[in-house]
C-alpha positions as CSV (number, residue, x, y, z in Angstrom):
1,X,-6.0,-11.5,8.2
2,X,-6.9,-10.9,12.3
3,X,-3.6,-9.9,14.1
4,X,-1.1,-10.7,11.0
5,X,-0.9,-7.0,9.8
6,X,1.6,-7.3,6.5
7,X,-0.3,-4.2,4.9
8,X,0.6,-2.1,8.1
9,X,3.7,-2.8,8.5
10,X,4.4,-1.7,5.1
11,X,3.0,1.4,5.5
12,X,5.0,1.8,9.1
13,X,8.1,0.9,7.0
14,X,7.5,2.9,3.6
15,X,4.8,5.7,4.0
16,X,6.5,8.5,5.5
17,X,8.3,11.7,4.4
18,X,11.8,11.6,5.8
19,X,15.2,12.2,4.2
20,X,15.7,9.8,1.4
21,X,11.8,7.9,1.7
22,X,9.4,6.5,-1.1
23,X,7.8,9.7,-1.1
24,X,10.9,12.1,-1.0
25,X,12.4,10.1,-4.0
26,X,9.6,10.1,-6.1
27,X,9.1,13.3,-6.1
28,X,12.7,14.5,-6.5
29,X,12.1,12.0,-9.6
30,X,9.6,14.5,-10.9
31,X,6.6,11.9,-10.8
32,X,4.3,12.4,-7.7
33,X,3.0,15.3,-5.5
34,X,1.9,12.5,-2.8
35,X,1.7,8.8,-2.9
36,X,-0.2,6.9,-0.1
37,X,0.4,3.1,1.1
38,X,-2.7,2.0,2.2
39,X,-5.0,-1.5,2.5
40,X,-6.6,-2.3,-0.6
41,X,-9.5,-5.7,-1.2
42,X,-9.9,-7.5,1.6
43,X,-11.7,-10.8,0.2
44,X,-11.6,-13.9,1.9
45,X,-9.5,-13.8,4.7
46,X,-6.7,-11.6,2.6
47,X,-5.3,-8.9,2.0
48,X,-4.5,-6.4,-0.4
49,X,-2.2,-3.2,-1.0
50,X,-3.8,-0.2,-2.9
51,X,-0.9,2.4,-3.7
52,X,-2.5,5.5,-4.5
53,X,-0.1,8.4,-6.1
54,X,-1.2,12.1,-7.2
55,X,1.2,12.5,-10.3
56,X,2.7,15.3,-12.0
57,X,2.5,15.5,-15.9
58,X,5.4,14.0,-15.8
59,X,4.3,11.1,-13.8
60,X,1.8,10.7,-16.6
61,X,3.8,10.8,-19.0
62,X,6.5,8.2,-17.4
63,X,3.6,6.3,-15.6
64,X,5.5,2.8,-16.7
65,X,8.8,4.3,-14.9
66,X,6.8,5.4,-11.5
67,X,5.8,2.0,-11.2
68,X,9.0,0.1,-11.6
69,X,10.1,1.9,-8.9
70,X,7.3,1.1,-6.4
71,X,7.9,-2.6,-7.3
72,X,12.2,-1.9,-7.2
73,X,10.9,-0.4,-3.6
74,X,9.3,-3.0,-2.4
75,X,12.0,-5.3,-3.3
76,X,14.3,-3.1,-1.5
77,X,12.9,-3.5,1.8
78,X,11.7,-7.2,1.6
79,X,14.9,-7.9,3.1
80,X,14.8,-5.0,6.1
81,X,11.2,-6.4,6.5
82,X,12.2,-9.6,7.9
83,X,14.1,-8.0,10.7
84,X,12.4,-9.3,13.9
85,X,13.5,-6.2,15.6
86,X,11.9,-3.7,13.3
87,X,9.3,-5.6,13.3
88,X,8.9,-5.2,17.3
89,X,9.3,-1.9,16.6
90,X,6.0,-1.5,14.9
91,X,4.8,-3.9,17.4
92,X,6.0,-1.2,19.9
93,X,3.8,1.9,18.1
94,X,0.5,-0.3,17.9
95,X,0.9,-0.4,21.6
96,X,1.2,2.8,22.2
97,X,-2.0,4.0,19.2
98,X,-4.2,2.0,21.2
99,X,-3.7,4.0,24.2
100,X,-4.0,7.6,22.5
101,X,-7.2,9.1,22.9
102,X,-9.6,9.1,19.6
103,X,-10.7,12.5,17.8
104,X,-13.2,11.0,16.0
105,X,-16.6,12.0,16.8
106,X,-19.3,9.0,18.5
107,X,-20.7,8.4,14.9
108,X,-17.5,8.1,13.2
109,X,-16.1,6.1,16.0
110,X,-19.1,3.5,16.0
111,X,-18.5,3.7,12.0
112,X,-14.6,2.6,12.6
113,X,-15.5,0.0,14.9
114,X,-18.0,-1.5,13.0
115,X,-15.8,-2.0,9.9
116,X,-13.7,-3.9,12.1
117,X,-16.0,-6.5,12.4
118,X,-15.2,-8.1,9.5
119,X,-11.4,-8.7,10.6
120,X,-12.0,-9.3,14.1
121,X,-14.2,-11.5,17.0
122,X,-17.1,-9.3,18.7
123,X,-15.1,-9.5,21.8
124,X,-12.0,-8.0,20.4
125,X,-13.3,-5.3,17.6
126,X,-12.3,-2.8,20.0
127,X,-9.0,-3.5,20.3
128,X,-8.3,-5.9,17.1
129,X,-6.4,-3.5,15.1
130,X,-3.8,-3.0,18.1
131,X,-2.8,-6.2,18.4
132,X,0.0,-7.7,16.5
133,X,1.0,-11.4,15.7
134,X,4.1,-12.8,17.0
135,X,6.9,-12.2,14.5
136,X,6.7,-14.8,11.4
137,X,9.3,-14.7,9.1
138,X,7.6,-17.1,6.3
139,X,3.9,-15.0,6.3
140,X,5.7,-11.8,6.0
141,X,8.0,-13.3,3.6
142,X,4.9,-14.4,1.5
143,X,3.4,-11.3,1.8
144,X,6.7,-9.4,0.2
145,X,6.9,-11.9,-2.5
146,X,3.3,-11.4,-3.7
147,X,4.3,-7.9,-4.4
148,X,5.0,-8.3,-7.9
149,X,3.6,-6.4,-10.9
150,X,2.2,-10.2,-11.9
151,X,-0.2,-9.6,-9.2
152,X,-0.8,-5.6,-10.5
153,X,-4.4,-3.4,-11.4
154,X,-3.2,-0.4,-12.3
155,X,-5.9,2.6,-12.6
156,X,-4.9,5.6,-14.2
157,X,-7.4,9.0,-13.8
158,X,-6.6,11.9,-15.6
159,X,-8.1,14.0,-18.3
160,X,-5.9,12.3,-21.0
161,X,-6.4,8.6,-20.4
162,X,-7.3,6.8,-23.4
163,X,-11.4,5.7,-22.7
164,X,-13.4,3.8,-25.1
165,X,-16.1,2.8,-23.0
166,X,-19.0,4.8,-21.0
167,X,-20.7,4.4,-17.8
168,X,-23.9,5.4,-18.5
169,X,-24.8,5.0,-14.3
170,X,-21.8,7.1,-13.4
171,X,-21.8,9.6,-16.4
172,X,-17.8,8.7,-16.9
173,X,-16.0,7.5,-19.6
174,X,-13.3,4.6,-19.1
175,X,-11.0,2.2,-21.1
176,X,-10.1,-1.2,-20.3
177,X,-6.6,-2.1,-21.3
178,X,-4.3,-5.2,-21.0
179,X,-0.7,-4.6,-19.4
180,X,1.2,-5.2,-22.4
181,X,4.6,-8.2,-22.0
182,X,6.8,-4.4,-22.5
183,X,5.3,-2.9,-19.2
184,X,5.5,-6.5,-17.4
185,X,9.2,-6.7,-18.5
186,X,9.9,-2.9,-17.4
187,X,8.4,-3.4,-14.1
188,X,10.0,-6.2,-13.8
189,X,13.6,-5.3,-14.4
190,X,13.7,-4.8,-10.3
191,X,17.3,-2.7,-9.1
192,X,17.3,-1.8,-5.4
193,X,16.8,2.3,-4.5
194,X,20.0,3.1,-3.3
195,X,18.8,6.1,-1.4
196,X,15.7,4.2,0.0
197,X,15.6,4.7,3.7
């Protein structure tokens, strides 16, 4: 992973709440209160996204729909994504975040900095996360193109999910389902969001 940040830049490009965003659309759509772009696994040198979304009954009820368009999202900015100058844009923002001063507290600074030894060299876990690769059209491209719902976990929580197992160490009770070829074709059937800024 070290300086290529695809997760990041992602999250620069899709997780915020202006006019005509993920988040403003989905929720005009009825399905989400909030969803969140954040990093997911990270297992053997790569990466993963985790998309976590607080949804509205209807949301559950159209939990198929919601995700076709996150993956008709993605598609829609994989081609704004290769733009080397957006890209220095977020370039341009890590360089400033390294500068701002941090509100965490001593402990939960040493925490932070000691998660980042699993990305980064002793001599740069301080500043690891600031620093940015040089722009690289085919590793973002491979990034974009492994967003696919061939590649999807889904986890749905709510009081209504269908369980048929128990955890007896966690006192929960779960189901395990497959993603049935109907969902795979839904999510699949990928139209650009207009809107989508």
């Amino acid at each position: 992973m070290g300086h290529y940040k695809p997760v990041e830049y992602l999250q620069y490009i899709l997780d915020h709440q202006s006019p005509g965003s993920l988040q403003q659309q989905l929720r005009e759509r009825g399905f989400i209160y909030q969803v969140q772009l954040g990093s997911g696994l990270g297992i053997g040198g790569q990466q993963t996204l985790s998309v976590t979304a607080s949804l509205t009954q209807q949301g559950v009820d159209q939990v198929d729909q919601l995700i076709a368009e996150l993956f008709a999202a993605f598609a829609t900015v994989r081609k704004q994504a290769l733009d080397p100058e957006l890209y220095a844009s977020f370039h341009n923002l890590l360089s400033v975040q390294e500068y701002m001063p941090h509100q965490d507290s001593p402990r939960d600074l040493a925490l932070h900095l000691l998660k980042q030894w699993r990305h980064y060299p002793a001599a740069e876990i301080r500043r690891g996360e600031f620093q940015l690769a040089p722009y690289h059209a085919e590793r973002l491209s491979s990034f974009f193109q492994a967003l696919t719902p061939d590649n999807a976990l889904v986890i749905l929580a709510h009081d209504q999910a269908k369980t048929d197992q128990v955890s007896e160490q966690f006192r929960i009770a779960y189901g395990l389902h497959s993603i049935t070829p109907e969902q795979l074709s839904l999510w699949r059937q990928v139209r650009p969001m207009e809107r989508l800024q």
